[in-house]
C-alpha positions in Angstrom: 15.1 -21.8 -28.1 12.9 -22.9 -25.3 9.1 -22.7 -25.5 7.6 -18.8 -24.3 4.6 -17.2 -23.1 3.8 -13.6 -23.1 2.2 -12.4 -19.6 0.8 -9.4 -20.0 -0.1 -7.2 -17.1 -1.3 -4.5 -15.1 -0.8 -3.7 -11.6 -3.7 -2.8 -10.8 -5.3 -5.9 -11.2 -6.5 -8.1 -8.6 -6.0 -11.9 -10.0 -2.7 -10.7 -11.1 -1.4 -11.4 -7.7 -2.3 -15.2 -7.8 -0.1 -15.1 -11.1 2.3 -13.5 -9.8 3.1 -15.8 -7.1 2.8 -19.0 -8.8 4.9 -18.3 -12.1 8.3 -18.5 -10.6 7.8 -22.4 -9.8 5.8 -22.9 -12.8 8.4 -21.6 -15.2 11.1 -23.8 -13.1 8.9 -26.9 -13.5 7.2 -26.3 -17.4 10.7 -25.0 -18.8 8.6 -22.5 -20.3 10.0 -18.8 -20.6 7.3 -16.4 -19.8 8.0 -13.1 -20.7 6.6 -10.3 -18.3 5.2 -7.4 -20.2 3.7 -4.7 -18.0 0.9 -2.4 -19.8 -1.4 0.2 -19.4 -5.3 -1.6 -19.3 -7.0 1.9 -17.9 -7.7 3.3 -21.1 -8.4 -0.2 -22.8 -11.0 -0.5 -20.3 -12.3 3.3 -20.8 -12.2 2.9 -24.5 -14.6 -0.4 -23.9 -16.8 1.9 -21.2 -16.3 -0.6 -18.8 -15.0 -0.1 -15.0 -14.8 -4.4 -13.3 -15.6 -3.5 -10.2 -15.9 0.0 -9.3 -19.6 0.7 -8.0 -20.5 -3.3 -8.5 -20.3 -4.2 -4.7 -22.0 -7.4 -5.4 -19.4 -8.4 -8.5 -16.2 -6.8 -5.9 -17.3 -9.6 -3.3 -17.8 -12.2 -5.3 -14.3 -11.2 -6.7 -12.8 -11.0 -3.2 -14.2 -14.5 -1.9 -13.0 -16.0 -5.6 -9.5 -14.9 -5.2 -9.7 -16.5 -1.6 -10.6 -19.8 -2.7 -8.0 -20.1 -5.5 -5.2 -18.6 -3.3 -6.0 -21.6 -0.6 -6.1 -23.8 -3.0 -2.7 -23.2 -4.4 -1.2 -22.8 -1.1 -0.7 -18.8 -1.7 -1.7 -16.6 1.8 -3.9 -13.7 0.6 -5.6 -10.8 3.2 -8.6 -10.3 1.0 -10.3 -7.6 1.0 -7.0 -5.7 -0.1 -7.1 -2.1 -0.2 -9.1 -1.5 -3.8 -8.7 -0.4 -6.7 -5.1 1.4 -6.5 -4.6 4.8 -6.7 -2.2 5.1 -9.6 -1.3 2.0 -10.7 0.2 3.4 -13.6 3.3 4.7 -11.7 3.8 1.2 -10.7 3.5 -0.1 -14.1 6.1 2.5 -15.5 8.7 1.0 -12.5 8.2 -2.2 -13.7 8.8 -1.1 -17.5 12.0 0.3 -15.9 12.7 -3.2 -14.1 12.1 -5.3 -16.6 14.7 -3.7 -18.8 17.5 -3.5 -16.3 16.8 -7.1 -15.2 14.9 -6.9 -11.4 11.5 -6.0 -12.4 10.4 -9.6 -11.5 11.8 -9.0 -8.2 9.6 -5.5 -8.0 6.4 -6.6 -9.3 6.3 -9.6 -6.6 7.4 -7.6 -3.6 5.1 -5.2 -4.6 2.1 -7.6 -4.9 3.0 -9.1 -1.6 3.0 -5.6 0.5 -0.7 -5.1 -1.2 -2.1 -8.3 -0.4 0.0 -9.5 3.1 0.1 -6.1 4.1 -2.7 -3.8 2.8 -0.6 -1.2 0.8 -1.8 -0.6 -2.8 1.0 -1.0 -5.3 0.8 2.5 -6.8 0.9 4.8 -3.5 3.5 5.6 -1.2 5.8 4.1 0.9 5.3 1.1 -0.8 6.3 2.3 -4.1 9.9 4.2 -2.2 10.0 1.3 0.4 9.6 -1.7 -2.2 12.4 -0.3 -4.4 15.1 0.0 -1.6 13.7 -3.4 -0.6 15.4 -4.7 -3.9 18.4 -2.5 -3.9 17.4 0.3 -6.1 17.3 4.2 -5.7 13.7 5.1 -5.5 14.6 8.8 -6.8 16.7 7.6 -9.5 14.2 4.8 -11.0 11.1 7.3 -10.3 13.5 9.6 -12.6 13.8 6.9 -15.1 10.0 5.9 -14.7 9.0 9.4 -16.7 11.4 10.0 -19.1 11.1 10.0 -23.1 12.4 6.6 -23.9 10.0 4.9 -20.9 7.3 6.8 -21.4 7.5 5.2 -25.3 7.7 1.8 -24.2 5.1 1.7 -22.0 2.7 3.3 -24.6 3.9 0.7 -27.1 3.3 -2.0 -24.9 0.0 -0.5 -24.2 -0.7 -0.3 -27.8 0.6 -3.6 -28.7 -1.5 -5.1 -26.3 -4.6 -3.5 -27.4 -3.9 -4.5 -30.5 -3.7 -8.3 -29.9 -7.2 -8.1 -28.4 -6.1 -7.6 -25.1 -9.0 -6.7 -22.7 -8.3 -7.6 -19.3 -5.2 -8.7 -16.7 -3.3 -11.3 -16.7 -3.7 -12.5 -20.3 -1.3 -14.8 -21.5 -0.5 -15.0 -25.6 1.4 -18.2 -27.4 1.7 -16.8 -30.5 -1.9 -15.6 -31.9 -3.9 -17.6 -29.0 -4.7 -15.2 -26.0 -5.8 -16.6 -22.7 -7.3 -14.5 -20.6 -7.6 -15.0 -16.3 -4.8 -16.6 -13.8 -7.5 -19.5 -14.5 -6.5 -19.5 -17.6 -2.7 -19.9 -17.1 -2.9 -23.6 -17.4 -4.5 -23.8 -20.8 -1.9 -21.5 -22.4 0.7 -24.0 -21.4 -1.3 -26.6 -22.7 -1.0 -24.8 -26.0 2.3 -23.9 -25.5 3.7 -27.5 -25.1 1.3 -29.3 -27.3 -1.0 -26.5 -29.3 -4.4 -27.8 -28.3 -5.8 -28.3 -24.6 -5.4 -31.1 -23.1 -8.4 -32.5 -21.2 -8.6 -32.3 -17.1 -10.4 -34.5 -15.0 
């Protein structure tokens, strides 16, 4: 069985979007299977009283000029500022619950993260939610259908609830096991414990 991390997510979240873009090769060159788990951080973060950025325009540049430098430095093209924070970044999280399970959520999520940061539309709001769908092939009615019913609406609270319940706090966070690692800067010290279950040093 080959080695697996857990990336959990929101779509609402900012550094997501340099995950996003890097896993694909990551997973091709580690071998490792990361497993994409889309949740609900909103009321994790409103059960913490805390709101990132909202109302913190020093922090929401800093965050801005941040996610610049790291996207240059791995070679990902980023239009920062990006329209912030999404509307409802909920409904996009429910698609990708739907994705996920029928096997092109990966191929949602990334669209979706590219139209918000290549092309300023948030992830949650329309077109981009309609036009990113039928950009993969799928029915936007039929999978906003599928986004509210009984049996989605279940998993996504689970996953919420799961999440929270590992100590999740903020998006991405990676788990390997019980270890959580939590930032895209992150990413490369949950492989680290993945592969070998300590860090390795960097120099």
């Amino acid at each position: 069985m080959p080695a697996q991390i857990d990336f959990w997510f929101t779509m609402g979240s900012t550094y997501t979007y340099l995950t996003v873009v890097r896993l694909p090769a990551i997973e091709q060159e580690t071998g490792i299977h990361f497993v994409w788990r889309p949740f609900d951080l909103n009321p994790i973060l409103r059960e913490m009283k805390h709101t990132p950025f909202k109302d913190k325009p020093t922090k929401a540049a800093y965050m801005w000029r941040d996610i610049e430098r790291r996207a240059v430095m791995h070679g990902i093209e980023a239009k920062v500022p990006a329209p912030y924070p999404s509307k409802d970044s909920a409904r996009a999280n429910r698609i990708a619950i739907v994705g996920m399970r029928e096997g092109w959520g990966r191929d949602f999520v990334c669209a979706s993260y590219r139209r918000w940061f290549l092309h300023g539309e948030p992830n949650g709001e329309e077109p981009s939610i309609s036009e990113t769908l039928r950009a993969i092939g799928q029915d936007p009615d039929r999978v906003l259908g599928l986004a509210y019913d009984e049996e989605r609406t279940s998993a996504f609270e689970a996953e919420t609830s799961t999440a929270r319940s590992l100590g999740i706090f903020g998006s991405p966070t990676f788990t390997v096991g019980k270890e959580l690692f939590w930032g895209d800067d992150r990413l490369e010290d949950a492989i680290d414990w993945c592969q070998h279950g300590h860090l390795l040093k960097r120099h």
